[in-house]
VEXDREN-2710 file (C-alpha; in Angstrom, 1 decimal):
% VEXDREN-2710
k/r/px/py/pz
1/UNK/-10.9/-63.7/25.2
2/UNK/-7.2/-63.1/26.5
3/UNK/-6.2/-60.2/28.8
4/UNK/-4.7/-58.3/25.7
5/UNK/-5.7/-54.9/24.8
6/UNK/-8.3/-55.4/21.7
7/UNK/-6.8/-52.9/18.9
8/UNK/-9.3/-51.7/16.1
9/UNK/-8.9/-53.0/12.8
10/UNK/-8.0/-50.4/10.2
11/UNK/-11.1/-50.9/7.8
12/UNK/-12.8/-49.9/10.9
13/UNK/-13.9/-46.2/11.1
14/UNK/-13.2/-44.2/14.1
15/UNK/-16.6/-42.7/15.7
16/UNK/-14.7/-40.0/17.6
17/UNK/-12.3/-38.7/14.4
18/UNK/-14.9/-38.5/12.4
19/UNK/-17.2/-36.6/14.8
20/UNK/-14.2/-34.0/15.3
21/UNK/-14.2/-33.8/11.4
22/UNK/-17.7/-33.0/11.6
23/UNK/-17.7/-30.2/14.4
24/UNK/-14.5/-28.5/12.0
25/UNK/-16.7/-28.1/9.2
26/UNK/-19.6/-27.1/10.7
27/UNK/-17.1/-23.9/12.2
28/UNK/-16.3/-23.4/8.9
29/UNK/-20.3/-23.3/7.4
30/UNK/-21.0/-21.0/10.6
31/UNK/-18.4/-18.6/9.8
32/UNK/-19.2/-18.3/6.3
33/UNK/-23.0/-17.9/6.9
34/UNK/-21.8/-15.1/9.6
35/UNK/-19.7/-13.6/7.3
36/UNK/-22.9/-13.4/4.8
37/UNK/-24.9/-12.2/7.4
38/UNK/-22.7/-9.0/8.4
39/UNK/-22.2/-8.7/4.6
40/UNK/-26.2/-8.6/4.1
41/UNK/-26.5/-6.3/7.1
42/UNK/-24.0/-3.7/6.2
43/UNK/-25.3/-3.3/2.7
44/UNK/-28.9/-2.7/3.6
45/UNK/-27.7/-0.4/6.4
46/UNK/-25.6/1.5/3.7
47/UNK/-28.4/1.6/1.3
48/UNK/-31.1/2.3/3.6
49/UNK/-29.3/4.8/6.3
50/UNK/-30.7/8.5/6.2
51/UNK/-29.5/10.0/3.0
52/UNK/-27.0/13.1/4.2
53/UNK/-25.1/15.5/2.0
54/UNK/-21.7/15.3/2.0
55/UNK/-19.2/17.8/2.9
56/UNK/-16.1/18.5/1.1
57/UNK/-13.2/18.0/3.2
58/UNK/-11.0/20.9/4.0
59/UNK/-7.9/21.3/2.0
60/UNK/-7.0/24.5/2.2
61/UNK/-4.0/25.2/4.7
62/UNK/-3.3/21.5/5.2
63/UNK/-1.2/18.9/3.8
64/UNK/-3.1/16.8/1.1
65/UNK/-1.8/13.2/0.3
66/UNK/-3.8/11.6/-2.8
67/UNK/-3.2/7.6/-3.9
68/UNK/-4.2/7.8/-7.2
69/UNK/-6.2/4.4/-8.0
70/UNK/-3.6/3.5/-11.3
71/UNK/-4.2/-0.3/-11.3
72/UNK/-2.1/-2.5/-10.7
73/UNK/1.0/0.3/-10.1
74/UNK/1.9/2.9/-7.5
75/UNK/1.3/6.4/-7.5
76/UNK/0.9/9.3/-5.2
77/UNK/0.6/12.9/-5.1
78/UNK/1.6/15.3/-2.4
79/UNK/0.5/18.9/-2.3
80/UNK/2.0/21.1/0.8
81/UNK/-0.2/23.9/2.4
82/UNK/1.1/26.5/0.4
83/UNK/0.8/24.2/-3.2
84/UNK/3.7/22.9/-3.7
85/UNK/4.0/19.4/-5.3
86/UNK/5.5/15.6/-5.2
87/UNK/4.8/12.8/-7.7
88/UNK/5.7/9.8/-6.1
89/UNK/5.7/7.0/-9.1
90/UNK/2.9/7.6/-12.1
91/UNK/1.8/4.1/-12.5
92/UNK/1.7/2.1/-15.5
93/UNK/1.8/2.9/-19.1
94/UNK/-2.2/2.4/-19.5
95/UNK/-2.5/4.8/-16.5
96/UNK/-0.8/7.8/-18.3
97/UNK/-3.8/9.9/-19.2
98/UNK/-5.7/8.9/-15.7
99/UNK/-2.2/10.1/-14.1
100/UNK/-2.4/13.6/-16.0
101/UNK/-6.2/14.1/-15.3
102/UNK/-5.7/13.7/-11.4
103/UNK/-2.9/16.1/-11.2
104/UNK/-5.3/18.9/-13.3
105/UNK/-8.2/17.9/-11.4
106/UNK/-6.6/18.9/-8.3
107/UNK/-4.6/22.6/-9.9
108/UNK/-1.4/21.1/-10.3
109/UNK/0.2/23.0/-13.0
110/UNK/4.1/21.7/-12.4
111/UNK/6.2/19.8/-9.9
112/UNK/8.7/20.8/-7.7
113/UNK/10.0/17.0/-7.5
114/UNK/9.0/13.9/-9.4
115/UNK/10.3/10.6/-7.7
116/UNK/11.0/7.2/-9.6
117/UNK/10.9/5.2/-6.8
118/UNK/12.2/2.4/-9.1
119/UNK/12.4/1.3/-12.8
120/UNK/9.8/-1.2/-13.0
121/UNK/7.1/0.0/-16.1
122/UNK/4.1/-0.1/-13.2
123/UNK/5.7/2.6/-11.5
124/UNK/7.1/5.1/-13.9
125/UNK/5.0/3.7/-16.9
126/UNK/3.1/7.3/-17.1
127/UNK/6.0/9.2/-16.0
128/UNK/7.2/10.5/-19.3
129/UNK/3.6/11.7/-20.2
130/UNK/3.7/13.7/-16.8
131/UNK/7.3/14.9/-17.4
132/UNK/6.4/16.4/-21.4
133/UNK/3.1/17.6/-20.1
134/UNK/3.9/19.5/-16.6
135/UNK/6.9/21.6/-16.3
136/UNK/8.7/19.5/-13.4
137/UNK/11.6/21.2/-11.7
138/UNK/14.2/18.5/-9.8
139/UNK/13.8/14.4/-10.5
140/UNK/14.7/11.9/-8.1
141/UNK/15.3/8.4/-8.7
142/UNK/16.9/5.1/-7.3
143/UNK/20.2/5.5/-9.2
144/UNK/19.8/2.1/-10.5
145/UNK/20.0/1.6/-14.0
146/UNK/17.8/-0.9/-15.9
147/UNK/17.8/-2.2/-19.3
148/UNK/14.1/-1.4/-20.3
149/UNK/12.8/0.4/-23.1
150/UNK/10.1/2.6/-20.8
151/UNK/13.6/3.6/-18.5
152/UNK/15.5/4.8/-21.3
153/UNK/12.5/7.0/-23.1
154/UNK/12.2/8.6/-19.4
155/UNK/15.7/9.5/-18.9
156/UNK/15.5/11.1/-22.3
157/UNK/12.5/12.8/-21.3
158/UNK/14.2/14.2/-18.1
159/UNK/17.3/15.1/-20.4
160/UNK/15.5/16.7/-22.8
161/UNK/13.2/19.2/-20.6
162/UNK/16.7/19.9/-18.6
163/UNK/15.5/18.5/-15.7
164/UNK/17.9/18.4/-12.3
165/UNK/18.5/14.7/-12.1
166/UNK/19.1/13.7/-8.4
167/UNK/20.4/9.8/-7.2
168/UNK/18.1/9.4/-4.3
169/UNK/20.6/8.7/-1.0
170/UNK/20.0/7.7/2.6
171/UNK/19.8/10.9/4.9
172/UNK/18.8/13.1/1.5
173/UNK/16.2/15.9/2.6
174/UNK/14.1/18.0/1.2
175/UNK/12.3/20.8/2.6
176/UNK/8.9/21.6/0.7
177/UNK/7.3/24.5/2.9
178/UNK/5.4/24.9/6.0
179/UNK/7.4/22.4/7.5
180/UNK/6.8/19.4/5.5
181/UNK/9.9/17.9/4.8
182/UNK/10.7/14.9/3.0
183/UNK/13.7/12.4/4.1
184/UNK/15.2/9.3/1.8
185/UNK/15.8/6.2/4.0
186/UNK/17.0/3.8/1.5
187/UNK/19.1/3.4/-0.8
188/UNK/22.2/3.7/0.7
189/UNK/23.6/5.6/-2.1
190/UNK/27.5/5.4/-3.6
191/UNK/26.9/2.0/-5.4
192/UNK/26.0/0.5/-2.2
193/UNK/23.1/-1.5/-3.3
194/UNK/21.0/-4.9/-2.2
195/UNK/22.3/-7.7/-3.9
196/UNK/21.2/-10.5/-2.0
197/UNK/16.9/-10.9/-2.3
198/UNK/15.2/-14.3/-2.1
199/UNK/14.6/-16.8/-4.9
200/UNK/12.0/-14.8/-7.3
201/UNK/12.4/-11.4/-5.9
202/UNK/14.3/-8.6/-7.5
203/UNK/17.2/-6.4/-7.4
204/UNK/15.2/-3.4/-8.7
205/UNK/12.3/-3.5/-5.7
206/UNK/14.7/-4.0/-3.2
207/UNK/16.8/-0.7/-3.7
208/UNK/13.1/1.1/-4.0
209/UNK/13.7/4.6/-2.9
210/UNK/12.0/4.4/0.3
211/UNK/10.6/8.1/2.3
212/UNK/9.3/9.5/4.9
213/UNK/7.1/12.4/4.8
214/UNK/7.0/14.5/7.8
215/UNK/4.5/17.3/8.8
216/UNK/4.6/18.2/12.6
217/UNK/3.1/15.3/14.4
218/UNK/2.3/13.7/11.1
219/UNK/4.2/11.6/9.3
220/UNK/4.2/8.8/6.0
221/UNK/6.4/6.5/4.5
222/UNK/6.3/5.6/1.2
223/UNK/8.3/2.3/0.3
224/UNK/8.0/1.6/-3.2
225/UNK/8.1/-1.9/-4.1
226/UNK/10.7/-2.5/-1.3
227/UNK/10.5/-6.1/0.5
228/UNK/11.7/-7.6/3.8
229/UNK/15.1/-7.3/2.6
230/UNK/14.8/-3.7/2.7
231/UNK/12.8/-3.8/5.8
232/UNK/15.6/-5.2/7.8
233/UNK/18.1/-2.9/6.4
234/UNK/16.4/0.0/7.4
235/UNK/16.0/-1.4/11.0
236/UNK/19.3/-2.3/11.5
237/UNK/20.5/1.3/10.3
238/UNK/18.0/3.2/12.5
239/UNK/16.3/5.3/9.9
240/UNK/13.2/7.1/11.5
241/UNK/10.3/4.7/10.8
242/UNK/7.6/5.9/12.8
243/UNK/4.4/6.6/10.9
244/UNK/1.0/7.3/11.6
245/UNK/0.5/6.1/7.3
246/UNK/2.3/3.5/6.0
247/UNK/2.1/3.0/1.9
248/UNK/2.3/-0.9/2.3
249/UNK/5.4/-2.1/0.2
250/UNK/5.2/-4.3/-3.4
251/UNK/1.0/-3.7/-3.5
252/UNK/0.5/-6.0/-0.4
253/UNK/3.1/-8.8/-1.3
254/UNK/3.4/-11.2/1.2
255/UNK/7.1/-10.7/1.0
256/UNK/6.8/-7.0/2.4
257/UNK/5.5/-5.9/5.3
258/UNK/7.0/-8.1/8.0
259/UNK/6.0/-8.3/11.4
260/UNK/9.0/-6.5/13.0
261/UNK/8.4/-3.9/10.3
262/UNK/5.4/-2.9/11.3
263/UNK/6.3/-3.0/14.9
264/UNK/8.8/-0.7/14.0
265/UNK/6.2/1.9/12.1
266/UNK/3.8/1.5/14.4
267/UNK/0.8/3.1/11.6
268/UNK/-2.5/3.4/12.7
269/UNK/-3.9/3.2/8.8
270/UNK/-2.1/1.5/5.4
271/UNK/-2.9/2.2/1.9
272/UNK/-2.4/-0.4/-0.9
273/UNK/-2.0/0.4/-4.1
274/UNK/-3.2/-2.5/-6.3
275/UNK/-5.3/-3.6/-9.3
276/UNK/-8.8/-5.1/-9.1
277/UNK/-8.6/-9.0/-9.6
278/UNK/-4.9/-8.7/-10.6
279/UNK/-3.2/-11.6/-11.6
280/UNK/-0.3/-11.6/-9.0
281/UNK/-3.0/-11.8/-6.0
282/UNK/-1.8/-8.4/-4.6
283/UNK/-2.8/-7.9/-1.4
284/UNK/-1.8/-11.6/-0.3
285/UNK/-3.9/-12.6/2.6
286/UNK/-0.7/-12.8/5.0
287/UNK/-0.5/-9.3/4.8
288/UNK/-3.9/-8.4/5.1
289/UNK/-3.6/-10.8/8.6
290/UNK/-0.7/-9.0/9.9
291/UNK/-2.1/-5.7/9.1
292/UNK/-5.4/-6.7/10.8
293/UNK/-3.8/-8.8/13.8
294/UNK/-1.5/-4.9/14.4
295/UNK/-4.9/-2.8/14.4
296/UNK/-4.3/-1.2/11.5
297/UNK/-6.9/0.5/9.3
298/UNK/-6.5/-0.7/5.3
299/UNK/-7.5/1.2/2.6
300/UNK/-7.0/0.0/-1.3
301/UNK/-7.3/1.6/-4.4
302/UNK/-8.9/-1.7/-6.0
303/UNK/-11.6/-1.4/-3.7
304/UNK/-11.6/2.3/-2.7
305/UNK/-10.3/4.1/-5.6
306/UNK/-8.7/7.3/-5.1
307/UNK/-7.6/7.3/-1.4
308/UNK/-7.6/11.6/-0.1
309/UNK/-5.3/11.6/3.4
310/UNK/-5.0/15.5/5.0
311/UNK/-3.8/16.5/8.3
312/UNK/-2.7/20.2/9.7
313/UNK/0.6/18.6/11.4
314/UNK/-2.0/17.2/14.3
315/UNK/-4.3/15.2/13.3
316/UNK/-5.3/13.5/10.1
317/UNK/-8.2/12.4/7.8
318/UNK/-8.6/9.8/5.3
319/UNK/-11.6/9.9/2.6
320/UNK/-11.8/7.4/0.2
321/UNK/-13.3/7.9/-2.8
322/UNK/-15.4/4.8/-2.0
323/UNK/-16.2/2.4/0.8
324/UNK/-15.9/-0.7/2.0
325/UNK/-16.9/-3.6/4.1
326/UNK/-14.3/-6.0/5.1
327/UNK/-14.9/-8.7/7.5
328/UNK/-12.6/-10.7/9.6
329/UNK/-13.0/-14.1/10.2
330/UNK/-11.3/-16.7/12.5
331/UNK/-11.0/-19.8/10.1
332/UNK/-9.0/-23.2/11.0
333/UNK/-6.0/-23.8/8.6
334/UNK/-5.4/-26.9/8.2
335/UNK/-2.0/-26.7/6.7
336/UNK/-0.9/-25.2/10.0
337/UNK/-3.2/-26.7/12.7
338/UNK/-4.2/-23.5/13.8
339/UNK/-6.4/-20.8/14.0
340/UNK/-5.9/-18.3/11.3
341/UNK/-7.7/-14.9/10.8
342/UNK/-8.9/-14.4/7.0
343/UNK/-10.7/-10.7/5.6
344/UNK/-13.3/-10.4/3.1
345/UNK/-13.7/-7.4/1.5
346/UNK/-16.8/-6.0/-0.5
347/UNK/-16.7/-2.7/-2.0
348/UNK/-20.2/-0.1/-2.3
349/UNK/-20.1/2.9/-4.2
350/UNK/-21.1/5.4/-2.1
351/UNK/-20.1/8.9/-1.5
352/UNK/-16.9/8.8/0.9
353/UNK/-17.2/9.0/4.3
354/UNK/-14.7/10.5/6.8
355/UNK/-12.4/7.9/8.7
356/UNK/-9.9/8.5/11.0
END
């Protein structure tokens, strides 16, 4: 044999790379069987845990925040301490009569502003139900005109009912009562609108009426369908984005919710709005990661339903109409070569319990 280094042929297999192959799936069976395990656990323990009676959670005197569970759409309600009350979006057409229902349920008789945080039909869809049922006194919207049928028969709803139409405008405030105040931070306003959105994205969502609800030391922001686009544009103008409460942009879109965004917000809990099994894949699992790789608490209506958030100015509450489990998990992309951190998500019905 000569003094050159011997080479393995190729039809040969290679002991070690196929040992490593081994050891990666066998992470991958272990985190799944843990992941069943927790799963297992926390459903016995939530079926089997001391039955207690729930208490109501206080309303009266505090601000109440509601994400009404409307599908695949957006919509909240805002009632101040002394009942006044916001509409933000009324979620699709199907979603009309569910709308309605939650604003009775909770003694809402009229609205001292309606918002249209943008003319897609999953966000204003029920709006001209709410508007010809509930007497609603000033109606805020993006400003940008869209060539839809549902648009048009709720301008001519607002026109009819006599309705103060107001183009929403960066730096717009409105003071409710009790010091809650509410403050527009996008659009610009005059005309100046986003033009520029990546490949697929749209025009509309981008100029989403973005605001920020402020109540002493409590504060939310609501951001319609708006995606990274927007996001950087409200950075770079320095629009107040601190929130304990962020309404995560476009459902949980991996093209919202950035990084630097939500170092900017800072929340300590995010509500999704989205449908159960929708076909889009809202939330995408990115966000989900950078939500969970920031600390933050998620809620969503697919798997919570109605989502109740009420605060005195100091501290706040959330109750969700039901609970969840989620689990994290480190898995091993492969795509990337790295370690990546993936959520499951199980919902039980159960009476809500109080998280903070």
């Amino acid at each position: 044999m000569n003094n050159e280094q011997w080479k393995r042929p190729k039809f040969l297999p290679d002991p070690l790379k196929g040992a490593g192959q081994k050891v990666k799936g066998l992470r991958v069976l272990f985190a799944i069987a843990l992941a069943a395990a927790i799963i297992f656990v926390g459903i016995y323990w939530l079926r089997h845990r001391p039955q207690q009676i729930p208490t109501p959670f206080v309303t009266q005197g505090r601000l109440q925040i509601y994400a009404l569970d409307v599908g695949q759409g957006d919509s909240a309600l805002i009632i101040t301490p002394e009942g006044k009350s916001v509409l933000i979006d009324a979620g699709p057409p199907q979603a009309a009569d569910e709308v309605a229902a939650a604003l009775r349920k909770r003694d809402v008789r009229s609205l001292d502003l309606a918002v249209a945080t943008h003319p897609h039909a999953d966000h204003i869809g029920g709006m001209r139900q709410v508007i010809e049922n509930f007497g609603v006194k000033n109606f805020l919207d993006s400003g940008k005109d869209y060539p839809s049928m549902e648009y048009k028969r709720m301008q001519l709803a607002i026109e009819e009912k006599g309705i103060k139409f107001i183009p929403a405008k960066k730096g717009m405030k409105f003071d409710l009562d009790s010091g809650v105040g509410l403050e527009v931070l996008n659009p610009q306003g005059n005309d100046q609108w986003i033009t520029e959105v990546r490949r697929g994205g749209s025009v509309e969502n981008a100029n989403s009426v973005v605001l920020r609800l402020g109540y002493g030391n409590f504060s939310m922001l609501f951001t319609g369908d708006a995606e990274t686009e927007t996001e950087d544009l409200m950075m770079k103008s320095g629009v107040p984005l601190r929130a304990q409460v962020l309404k995560v942009g476009h459902h949980g879109s991996r093209y919202a919710t950035s990084v630097r965004f939500l170092e900017a917000v800072a929340p300590e809990a995010a509500v999704i709005s989205c449908g159960a099994d929708n076909r889009y894949g809202h939330p995408a699992r990115q966000t989900l990661d950078r939500l969970l790789k920031a600390g933050v608490k998620v809620y969503r209506t697919d798997l919570n339903g109605d989502i109740a958030i009420v605060t005195d100015g100091n501290t706040f509450e959330i109750h969700p109409a039901r609970q969840s489990i989620q689990v994290a998990l480190a898995g091993f992309d492969r795509r990337f070569g790295h370690q990546r951190v993936f959520t499951m998500a199980l919902a039980i019905s159960r009476r809500p319990l109080l998280a903070r």
